[in-house]
Backbone bond lengths (Angstrom), bond angles and torsions (degrees), N, CA, C in turn:
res aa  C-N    CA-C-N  psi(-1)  N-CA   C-N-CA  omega(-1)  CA-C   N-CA-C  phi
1 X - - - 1.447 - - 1.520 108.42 -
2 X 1.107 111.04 142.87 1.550 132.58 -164.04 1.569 100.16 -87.33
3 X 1.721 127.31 124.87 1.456 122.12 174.85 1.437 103.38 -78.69
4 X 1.399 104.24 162.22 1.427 114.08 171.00 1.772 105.27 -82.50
5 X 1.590 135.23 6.68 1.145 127.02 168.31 1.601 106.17 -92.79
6 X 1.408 106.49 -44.44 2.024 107.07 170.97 1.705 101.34 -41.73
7 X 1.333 108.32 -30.06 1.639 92.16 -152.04 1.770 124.56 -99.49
8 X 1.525 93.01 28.36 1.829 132.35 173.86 1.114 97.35 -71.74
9 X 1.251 143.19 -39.16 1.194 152.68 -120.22 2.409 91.15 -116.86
10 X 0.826 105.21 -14.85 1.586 104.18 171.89 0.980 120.06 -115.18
11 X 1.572 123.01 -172.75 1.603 101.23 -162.81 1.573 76.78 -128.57
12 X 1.724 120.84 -179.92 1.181 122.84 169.35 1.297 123.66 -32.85
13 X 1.220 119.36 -66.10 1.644 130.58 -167.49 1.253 120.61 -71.06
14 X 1.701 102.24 -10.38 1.501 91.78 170.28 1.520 108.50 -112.41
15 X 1.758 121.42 -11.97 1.533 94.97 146.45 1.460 119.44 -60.64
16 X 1.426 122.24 -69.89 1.878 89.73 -179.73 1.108 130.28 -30.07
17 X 1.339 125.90 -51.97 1.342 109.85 168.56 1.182 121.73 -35.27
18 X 1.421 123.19 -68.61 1.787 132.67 175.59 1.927 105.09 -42.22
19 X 1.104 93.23 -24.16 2.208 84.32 -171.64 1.431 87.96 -94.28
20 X 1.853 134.16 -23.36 1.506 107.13 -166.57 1.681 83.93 -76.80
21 X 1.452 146.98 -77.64 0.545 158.25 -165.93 2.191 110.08 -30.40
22 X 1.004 105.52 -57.21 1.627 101.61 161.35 1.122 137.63 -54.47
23 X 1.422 105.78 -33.83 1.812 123.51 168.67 1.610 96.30 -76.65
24 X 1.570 130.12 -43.28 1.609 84.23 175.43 0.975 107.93 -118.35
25 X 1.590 122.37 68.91 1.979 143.28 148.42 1.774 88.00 -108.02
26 X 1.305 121.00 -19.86 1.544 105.40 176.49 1.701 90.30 95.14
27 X 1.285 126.13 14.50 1.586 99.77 160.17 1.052 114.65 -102.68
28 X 0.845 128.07 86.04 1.435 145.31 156.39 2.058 125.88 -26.31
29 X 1.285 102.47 -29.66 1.303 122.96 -175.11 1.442 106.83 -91.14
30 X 1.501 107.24 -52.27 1.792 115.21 -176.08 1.651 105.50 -61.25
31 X 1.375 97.44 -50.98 1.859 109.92 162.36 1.334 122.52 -54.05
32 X 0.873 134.82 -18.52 1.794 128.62 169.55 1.407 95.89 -100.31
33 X 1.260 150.06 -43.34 1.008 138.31 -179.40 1.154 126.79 -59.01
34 X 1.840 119.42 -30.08 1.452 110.84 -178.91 2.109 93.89 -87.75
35 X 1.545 120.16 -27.59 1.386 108.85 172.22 1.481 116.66 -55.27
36 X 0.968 108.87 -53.37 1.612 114.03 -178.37 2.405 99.98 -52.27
37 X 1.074 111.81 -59.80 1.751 91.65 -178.40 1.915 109.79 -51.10
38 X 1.621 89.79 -36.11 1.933 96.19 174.70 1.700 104.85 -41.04
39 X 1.324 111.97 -49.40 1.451 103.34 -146.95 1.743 98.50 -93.33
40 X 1.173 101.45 -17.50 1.662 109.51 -178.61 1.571 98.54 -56.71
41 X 1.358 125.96 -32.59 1.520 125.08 -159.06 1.225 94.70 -77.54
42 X 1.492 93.79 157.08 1.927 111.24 146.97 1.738 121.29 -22.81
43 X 0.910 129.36 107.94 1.211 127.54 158.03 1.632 102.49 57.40
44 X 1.453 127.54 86.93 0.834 143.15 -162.33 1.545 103.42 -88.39
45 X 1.628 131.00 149.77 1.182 132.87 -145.31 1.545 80.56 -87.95
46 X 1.411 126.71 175.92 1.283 125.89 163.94 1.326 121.99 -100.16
47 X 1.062 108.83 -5.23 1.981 119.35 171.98 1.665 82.99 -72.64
48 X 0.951 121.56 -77.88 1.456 123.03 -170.07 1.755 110.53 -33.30
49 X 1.385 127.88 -58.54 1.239 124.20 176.46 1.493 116.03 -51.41
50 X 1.151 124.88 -43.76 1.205 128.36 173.10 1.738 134.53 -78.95
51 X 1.254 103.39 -2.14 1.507 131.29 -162.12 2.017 76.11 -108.00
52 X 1.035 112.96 -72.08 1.465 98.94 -170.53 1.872 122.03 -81.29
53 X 1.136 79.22 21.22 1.958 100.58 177.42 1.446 94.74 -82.28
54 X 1.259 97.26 -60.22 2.018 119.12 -161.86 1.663 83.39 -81.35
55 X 0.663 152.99 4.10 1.649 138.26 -174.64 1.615 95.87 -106.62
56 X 1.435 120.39 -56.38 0.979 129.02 -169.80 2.401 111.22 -57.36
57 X 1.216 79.63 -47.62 1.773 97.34 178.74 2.121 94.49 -72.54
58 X 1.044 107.14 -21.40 1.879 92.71 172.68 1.990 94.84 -80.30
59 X 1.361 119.38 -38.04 1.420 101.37 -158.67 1.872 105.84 -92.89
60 X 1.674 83.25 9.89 1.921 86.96 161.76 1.751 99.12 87.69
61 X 1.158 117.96 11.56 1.876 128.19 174.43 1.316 103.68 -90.98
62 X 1.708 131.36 59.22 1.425 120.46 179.93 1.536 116.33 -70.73
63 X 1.641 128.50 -21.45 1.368 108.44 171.25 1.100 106.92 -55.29
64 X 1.391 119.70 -56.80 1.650 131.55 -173.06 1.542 116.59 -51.86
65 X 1.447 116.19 -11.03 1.407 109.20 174.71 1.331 113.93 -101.50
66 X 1.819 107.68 -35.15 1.568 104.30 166.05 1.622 130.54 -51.80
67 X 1.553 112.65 -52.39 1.013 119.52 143.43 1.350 132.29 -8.53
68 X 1.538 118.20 -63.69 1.138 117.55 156.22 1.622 147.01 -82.21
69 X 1.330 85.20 6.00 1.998 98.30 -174.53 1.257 92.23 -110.98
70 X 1.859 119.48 -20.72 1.645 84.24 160.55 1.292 129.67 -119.64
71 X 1.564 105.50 37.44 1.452 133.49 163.15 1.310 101.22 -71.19
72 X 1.770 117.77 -57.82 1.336 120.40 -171.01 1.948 117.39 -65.88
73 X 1.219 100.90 -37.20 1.471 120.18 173.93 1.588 109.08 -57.68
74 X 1.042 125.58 -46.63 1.013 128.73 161.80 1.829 131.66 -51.40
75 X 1.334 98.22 -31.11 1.702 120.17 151.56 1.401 126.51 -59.64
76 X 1.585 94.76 -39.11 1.735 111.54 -161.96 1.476 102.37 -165.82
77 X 1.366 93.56 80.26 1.409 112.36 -164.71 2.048 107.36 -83.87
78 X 1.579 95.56 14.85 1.603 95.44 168.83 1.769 113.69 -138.78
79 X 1.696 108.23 38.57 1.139 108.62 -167.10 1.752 105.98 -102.77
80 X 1.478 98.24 102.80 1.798 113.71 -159.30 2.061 100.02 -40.23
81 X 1.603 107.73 -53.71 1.109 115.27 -163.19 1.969 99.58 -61.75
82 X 0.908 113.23 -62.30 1.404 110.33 -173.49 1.506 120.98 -55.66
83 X 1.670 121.41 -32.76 1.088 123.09 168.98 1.998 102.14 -76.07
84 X 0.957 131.50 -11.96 0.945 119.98 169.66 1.813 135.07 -82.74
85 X 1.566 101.70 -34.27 1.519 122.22 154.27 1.403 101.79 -50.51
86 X 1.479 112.25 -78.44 1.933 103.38 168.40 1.160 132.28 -11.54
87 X 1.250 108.12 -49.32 1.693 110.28 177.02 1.579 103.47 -72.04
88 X 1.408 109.10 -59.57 1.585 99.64 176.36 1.691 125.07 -61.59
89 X 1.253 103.94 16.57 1.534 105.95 163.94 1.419 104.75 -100.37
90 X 1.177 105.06 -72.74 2.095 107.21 171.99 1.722 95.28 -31.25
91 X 1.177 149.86 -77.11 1.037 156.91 -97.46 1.665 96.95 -105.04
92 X 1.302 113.25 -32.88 1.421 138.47 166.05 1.419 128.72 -67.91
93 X 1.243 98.40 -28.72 1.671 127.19 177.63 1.181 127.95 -104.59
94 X 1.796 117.16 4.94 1.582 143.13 -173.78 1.232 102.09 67.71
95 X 1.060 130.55 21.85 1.195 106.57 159.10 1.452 137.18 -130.20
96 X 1.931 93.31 87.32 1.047 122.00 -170.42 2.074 127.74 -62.29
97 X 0.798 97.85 -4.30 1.388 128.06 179.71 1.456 106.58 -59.53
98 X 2.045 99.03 -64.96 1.554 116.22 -165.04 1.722 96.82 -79.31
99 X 0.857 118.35 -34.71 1.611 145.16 -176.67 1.785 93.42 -53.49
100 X 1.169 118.66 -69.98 1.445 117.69 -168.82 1.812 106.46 -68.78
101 X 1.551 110.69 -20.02 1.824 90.88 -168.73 1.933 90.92 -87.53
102 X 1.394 122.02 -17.99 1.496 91.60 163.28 1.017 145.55 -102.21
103 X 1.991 106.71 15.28 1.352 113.96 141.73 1.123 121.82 -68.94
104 X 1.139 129.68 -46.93 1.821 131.29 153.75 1.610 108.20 -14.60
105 X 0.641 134.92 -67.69 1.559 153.75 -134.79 1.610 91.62 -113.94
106 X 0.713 156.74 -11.44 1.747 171.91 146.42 1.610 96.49 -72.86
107 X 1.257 123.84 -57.24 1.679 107.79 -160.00 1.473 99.23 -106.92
108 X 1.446 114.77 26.00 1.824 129.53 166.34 1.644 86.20 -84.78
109 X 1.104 108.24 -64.05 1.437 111.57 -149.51 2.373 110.46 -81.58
110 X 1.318 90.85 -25.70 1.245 109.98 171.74 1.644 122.92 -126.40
111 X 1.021 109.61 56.93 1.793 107.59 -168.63 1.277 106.52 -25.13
112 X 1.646 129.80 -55.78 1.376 126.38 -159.33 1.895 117.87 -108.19
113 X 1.718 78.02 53.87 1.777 90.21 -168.05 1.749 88.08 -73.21
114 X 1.415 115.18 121.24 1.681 111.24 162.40 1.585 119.27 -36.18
115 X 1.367 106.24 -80.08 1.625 118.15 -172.87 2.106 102.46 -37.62
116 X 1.211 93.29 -76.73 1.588 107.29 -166.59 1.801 98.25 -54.39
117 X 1.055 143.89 -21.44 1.349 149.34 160.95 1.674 107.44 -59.82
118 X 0.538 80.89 -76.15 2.016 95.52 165.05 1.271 105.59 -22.29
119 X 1.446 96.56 -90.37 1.501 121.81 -163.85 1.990 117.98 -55.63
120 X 1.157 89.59 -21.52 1.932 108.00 -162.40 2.262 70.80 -73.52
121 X 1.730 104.04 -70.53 1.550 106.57 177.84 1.657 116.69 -20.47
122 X 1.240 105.41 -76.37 1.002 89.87 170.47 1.730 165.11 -68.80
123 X 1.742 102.02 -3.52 1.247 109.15 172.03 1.902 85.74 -103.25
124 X 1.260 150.05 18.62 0.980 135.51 169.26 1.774 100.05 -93.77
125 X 1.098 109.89 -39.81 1.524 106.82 179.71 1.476 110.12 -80.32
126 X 1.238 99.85 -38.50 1.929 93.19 163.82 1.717 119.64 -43.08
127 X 1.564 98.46 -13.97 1.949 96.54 -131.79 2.330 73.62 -105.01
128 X 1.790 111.35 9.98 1.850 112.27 -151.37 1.531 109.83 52.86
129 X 1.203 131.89 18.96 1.563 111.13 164.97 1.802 105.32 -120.63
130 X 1.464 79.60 96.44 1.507 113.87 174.40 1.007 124.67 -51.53
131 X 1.415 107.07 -44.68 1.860 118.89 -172.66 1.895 98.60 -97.27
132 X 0.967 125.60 9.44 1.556 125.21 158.23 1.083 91.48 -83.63
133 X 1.645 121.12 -84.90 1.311 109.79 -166.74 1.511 135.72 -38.53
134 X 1.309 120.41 -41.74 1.593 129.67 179.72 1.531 95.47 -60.82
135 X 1.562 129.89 -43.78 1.534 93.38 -175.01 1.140 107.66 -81.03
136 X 1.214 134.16 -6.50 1.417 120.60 166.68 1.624 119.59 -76.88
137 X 1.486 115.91 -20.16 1.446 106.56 159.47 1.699 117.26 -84.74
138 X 0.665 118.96 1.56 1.718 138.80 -179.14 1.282 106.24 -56.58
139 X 2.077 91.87 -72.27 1.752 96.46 177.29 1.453 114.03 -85.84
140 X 1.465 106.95 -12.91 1.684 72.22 166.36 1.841 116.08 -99.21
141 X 1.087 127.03 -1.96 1.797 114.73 144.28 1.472 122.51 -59.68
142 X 1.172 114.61 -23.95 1.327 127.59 162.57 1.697 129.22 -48.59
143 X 1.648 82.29 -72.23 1.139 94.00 175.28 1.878 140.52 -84.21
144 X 1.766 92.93 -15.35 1.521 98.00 -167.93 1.360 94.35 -94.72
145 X 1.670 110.89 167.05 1.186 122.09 149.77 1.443 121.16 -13.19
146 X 1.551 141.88 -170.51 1.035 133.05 155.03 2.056 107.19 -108.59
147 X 1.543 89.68 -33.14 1.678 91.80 165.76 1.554 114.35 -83.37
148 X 1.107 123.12 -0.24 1.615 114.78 175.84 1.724 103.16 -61.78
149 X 1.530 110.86 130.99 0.904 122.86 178.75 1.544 127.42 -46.71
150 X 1.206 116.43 -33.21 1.564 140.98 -170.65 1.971 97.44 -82.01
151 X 0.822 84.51 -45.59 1.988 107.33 165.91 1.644 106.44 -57.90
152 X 1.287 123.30 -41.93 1.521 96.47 174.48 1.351 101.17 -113.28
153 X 1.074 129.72 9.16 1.405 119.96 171.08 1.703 100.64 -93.31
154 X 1.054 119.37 -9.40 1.574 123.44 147.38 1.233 132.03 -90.59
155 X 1.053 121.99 -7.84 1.510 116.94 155.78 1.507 116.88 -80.57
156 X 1.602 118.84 -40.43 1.205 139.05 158.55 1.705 90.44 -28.67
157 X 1.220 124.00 -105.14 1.325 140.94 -166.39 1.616 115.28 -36.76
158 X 1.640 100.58 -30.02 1.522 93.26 176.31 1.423 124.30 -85.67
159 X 1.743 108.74 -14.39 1.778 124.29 170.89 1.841 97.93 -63.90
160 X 1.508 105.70 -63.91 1.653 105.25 -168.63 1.573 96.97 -60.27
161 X 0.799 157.02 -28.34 1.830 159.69 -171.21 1.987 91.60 -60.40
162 X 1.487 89.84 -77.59 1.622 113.42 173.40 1.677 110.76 -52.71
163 X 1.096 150.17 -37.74 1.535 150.16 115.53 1.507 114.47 7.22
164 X 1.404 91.51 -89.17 2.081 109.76 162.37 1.549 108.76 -31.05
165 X 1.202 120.87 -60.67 1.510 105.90 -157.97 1.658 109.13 -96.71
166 X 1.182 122.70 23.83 1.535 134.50 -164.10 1.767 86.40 -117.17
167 X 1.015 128.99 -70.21 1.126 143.84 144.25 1.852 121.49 19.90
């Protein structure tokens, strides 16, 4: 294992590099460690803020990732993918509430966003409003692929919905 004093010796961009590259060898630990000196610096790159946003929400730390997705949002306050991890941090953390207004605000700007189509479905049928959710699985059977993943995890959701009201 690599010290955090050896690791003076690189400059920002090439620890991210070293953490993208560790996160997918699966070290997860060597990878937060060179993000975390990233973010300690001056004006921290924004691949880096957001690289340890999504790192933090894989090891199950969602304050710690919101925190940082809307550190980065705040950089790039129209970046679909990062405001969308955001939601799946709130959304992870119960709090489905904050979770649904930036799918709102995601399927303003992209009506037939897969993920946020999905996801809006499912805390709408969580929420008993059935017929919210179905038009939101509507357009996205509509609109996605038929193998897009978000696509059968909406058909999935629209059989158990249709289940529920047979019932």
């Amino acid at each position: 294992m690599t010290s955090s004093n050896n690791l003076s010796v690189f400059a920002p961009d090439e620890l991210v590099a070293l953490a993208r590259h560790h996160i997918d060898s699966n070290r997860l630990d060597l990878a937060l460690e060179k993000l975390k000196l990233v973010l300690a610096g001056n004006a921290p790159e924004p691949e880096a803020i957001a690289m340890t946003a999504r790192l933090y929400a894989q090891l199950g730390l969602p304050r710690r990732a919101q925190e940082l997705f809307q550190h980065y949002l705040a950089l790039h306050p129209d970046a679909p993918t990062e405001q969308f991890q955001l939601a799946m941090a709130y959304f992870n953390d119960g709090q489905a509430e904050q979770a649904q207004v930036l799918w709102d605000a995601i399927l303003e700007r992209d009506p037939v966003h897969p993920p946020a189509l999905y996801f809006s479905a499912l805390h709408q049928a969580r929420q008993g409003k059935a017929q919210d959710a179905r038009r939101h699985l509507d357009v996205l059977l509509q609109s996605a692929a038929s193998s897009n993943l978000y696509a059968e995890r909406g058909r999935e959701l629209l059989q158990s919905l249709d289940s529920a009201t047979q019932q």
